[in-house]
C-alpha positions in Angstrom: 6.9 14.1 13.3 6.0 16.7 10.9 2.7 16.9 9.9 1.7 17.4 6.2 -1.3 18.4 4.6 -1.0 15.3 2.0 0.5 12.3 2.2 3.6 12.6 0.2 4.9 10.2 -2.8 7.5 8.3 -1.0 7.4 7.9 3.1 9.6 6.9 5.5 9.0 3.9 8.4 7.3 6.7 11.0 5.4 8.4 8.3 4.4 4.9 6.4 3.4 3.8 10.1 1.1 7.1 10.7 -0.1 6.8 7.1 -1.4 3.2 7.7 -2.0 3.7 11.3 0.1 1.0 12.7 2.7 0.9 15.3 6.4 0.1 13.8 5.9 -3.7 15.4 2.9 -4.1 13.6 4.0 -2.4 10.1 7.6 -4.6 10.3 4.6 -7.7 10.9 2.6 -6.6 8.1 5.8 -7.0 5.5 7.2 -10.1 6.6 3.8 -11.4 6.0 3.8 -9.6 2.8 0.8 -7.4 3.4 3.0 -4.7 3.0 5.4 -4.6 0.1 9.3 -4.1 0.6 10.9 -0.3 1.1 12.9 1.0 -1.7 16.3 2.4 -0.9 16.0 6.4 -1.5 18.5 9.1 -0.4 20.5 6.3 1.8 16.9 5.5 3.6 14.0 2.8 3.5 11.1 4.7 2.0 7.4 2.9 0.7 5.5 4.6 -2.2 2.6 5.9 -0.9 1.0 4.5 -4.4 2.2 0.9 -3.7 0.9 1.2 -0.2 -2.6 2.5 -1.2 -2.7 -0.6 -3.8 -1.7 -3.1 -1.6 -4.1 -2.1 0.8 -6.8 -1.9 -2.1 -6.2 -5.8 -2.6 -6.7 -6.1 1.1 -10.0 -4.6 1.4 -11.3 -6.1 -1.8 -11.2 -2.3 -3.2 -9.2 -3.4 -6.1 -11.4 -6.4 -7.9 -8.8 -7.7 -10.8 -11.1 -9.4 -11.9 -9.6 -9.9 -15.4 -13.2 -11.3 -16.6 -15.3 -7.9 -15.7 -13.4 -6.2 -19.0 -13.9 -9.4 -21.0 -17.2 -9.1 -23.3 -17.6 -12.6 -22.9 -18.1 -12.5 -19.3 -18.9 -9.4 -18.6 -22.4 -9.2 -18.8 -22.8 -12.3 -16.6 -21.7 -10.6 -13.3 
């Protein structure tokens, strides 16, 4: 696999998998249990937005609180 010095945009399965660090079982687990979202078809290939990866996994740490009350001046202050 080639290595890069960033992630880039859009990945295939072996670089998803080394992005995430997770086997391809374990990836192929993690999106039919919809962890992981769905691959887009690019260039005749399966690739995963590195963007839609990074905010899925945001939601699964708790990273990404949407919260839609913490911008609402009503409840804001209460938190």
């Amino acid at each position: 696999m080639k290595t890069y010095s960033f992630p880039p945009r859009m990945m295939k399965r072996d670089v998803a998998c080394y992005y995430l660090q997770l086997s391809a079982a374990e990836f192929e687990r993690e999106i039919s249990e919809g962890r992981i979202p769905h691959p887009v078809t690019l260039g005749r290939q399966p690739h995963w937005s590195k963007a839609e990866l990074d905010a899925y996994m945001d939601r699964l740490t708790g990273l990404n609180d949407d919260d839609w009350r913490a911008n609402s001046p009503l409840y804001a202050n209460g938190r």
